[in-house]
C-alpha positions, 0 to 999 in steps of 0.5 A, a space after each residue: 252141191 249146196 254150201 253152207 257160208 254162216 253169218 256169224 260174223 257179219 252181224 253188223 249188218 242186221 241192225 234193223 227192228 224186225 216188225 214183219 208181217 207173214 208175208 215178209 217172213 216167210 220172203 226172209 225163211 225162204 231166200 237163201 237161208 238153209 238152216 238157222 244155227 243155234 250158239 248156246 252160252 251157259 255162264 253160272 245161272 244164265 243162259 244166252 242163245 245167239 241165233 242167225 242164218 246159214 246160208 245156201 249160197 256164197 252171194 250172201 257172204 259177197 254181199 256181207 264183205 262188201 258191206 263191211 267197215 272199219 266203223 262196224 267192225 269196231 261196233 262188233 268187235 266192241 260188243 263182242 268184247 262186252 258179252 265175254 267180260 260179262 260172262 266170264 264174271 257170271 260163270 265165276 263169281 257168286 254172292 259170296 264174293 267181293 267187288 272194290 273199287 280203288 281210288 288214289 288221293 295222289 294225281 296224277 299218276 302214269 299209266 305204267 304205275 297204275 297197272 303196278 299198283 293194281 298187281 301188288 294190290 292183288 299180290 297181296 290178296 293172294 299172300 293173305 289168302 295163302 297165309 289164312 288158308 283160303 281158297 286160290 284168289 280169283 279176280 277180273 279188274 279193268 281200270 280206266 283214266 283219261 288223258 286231258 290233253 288228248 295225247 301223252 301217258 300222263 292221266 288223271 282220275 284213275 281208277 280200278 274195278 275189282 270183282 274177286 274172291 270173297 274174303 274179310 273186306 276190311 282186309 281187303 280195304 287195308 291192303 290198298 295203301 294208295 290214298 283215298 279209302 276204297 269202297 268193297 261190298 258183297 256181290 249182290 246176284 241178281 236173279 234174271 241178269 245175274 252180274 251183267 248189269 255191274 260187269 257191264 258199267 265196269 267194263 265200260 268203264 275201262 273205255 269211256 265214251 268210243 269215239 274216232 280218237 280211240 286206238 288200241 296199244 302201238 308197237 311199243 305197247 303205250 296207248 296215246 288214246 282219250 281213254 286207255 283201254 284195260 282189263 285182266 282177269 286171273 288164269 283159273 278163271 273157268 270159261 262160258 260153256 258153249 255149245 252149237 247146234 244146227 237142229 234146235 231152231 228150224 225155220 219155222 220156228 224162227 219165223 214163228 218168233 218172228 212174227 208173234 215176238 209177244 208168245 211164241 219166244 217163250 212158249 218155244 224156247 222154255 220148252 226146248 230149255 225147261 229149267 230156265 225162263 225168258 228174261 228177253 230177247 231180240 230180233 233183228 232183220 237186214 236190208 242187205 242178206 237174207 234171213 235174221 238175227 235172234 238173240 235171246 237171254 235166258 235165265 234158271 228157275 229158282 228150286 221149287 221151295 218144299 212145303 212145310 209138313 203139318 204134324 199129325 195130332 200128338 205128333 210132339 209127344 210120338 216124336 218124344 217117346 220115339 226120339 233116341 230109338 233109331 231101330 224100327 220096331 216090329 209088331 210080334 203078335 202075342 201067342 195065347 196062354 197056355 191052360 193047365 190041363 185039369 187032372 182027372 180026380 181017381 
């Protein structure tokens, strides 16, 4: 019987460029590739597809651990991280929202206080919100500082990035009490990418430059790396909607894709999804297991802008004579008068 082993999470391994005439695609659709599964993730106005092969046969999945690292899996893992941060902002915050950043005038400072510092800040958001009636406090935040000597829990240049519920920003500026003044703005949405590009240099942010020193908490929960990691968000966050689907993307159409990556991506993925368009997309092939890897991003139209109505001629003076009367009138036909009939003379 034909098994089904998804490659979801090896996809380290296609890292490759896909450059592939007809011939090569139609070798990558036909080896041990059974269907092509479809993970649709919808956060606010965009709309991400994550595509990759299921296979027919357990000697990929072989092959696949075979290949792994401690390298890669970090690479993954990282870029995994990325994507739901940067969802997770799109699918809750708008235009009518908020971004500050925070900044100290004292240093340095320990870890331990910066992540007080920023929970009474926001603790005080939220007893202002309550206190002026407005809306529950949502937040997302990361905060990044490094250690100059490498090890230790003594930092310099820290720093946190807010996205929050939109509100007064000079009151959000006031209520930061730790030194340098705070810069906040009003979100600004962009209409293909929404909030990734902001979310994205946050979240890197929080990290610095990856390198081999990096490591995540110990057992005591102190991190001793170059750049501490951190970011938090609040419990009413809603999440990404994620579907899966193995029908929607054949392979055929996968292959199409493929090979024609200038027309066939649009013309295949705006007609299965008619309310967005293509913003980009990405094609990556393996040397090492069948089939490829397609990650496209999607965003919605904008709503159609309905079209000025040209008054008619004494269209002005009709809406004044007519203004106040909200009953529609009917046309009664007028009966004819009456005549008198004439009296006969005796």
């Amino acid at each position: 019987m034909t098994g089904r082993y998804s490659s979801e999470q090896y996809q380290f391994l296609f890292d490759a460029d896909a450059a592939l005439t007809a011939h090569e695609t139609l070798r990558l659709r036909n080896q041990q590739v059974l269907l092509y599964r479809t993970k649709t993730i919808k956060a606010g106005n965009t709309l991400e597809l994550e595509i990759f092969p299921v296979w027919d046969t357990a000697n990929q999945v072989r092959i696949a651990k075979a290949l792994r690292s401690p390298e890669k899996l970090r690479w993954q893992n990282e870029k995994h991280a990325r994507k739901r941060f940067v969802r997770k902002a799109n699918a809750n915050f708008g235009p009518e929202d908020i971004t500050i950043t925070l900044d100290y005038a004292d240093e340095p400072l320990t870890w331990e206080q910066a992540q007080k510092d920023i929970r009474n800040y926001l603790r005080r958001i939220k007893a202002y919100r309550q206190r002026h009636s407005l809306s529950e406090l949502k937040y997302i935040y990361t905060t990044a500082g490094g250690a100059p000597t490498g090890i230790g829990d003594t930092l310099t240049r820290i720093h946190h990035h807010v996205i929050m519920s939109g509100m007064d920003r000079d009151t959000a500026e006031r209520l930061w009490t730790h030194g340098k003044h705070p810069h906040c703005r009003r979100l600004q949405i962009d209409d293909k990418d929404g909030l990734a590009g902001l979310a994205t240099y946050f979240f890197r942010q929080r990290r610095g430059d990856p390198t081999p020193a990096d490591s995540s908490a110990d057992i005591d929960g102190k991190l001793t790396s170059r750049q501490h990691r951190r970011w938090n968000c609040s419990k009413n966050l809603v999440e990404p909607q994620i579907t899966s689907s193995d029908h929607k993307i054949s392979r055929r159409r996968a292959a199409r894709m493929a090979v024609d990556m200038e027309t066939a991506p649009r013309e295949i993925l705006t007609g299965i999804y008619t309310d967005y368009e293509l913003a980009d997309i990405e094609i990556k092939t393996s040397p090492y297991v069948a089939g490829y890897y397609i990650y496209a991003r999607l965003y919605r139209k904008p709503p159609p802008k309905k079209a000025e109505k040209v008054p008619r001629k004494g269209g002005a003076q009709c809406h004044q004579a007519t203004q106040g009367d909200t009953k529609p009138r009917r046309h009664v036909r007028s009966a004819p008068a009456r005549t008198k009939p004439k009296s006969k003379s005796s």
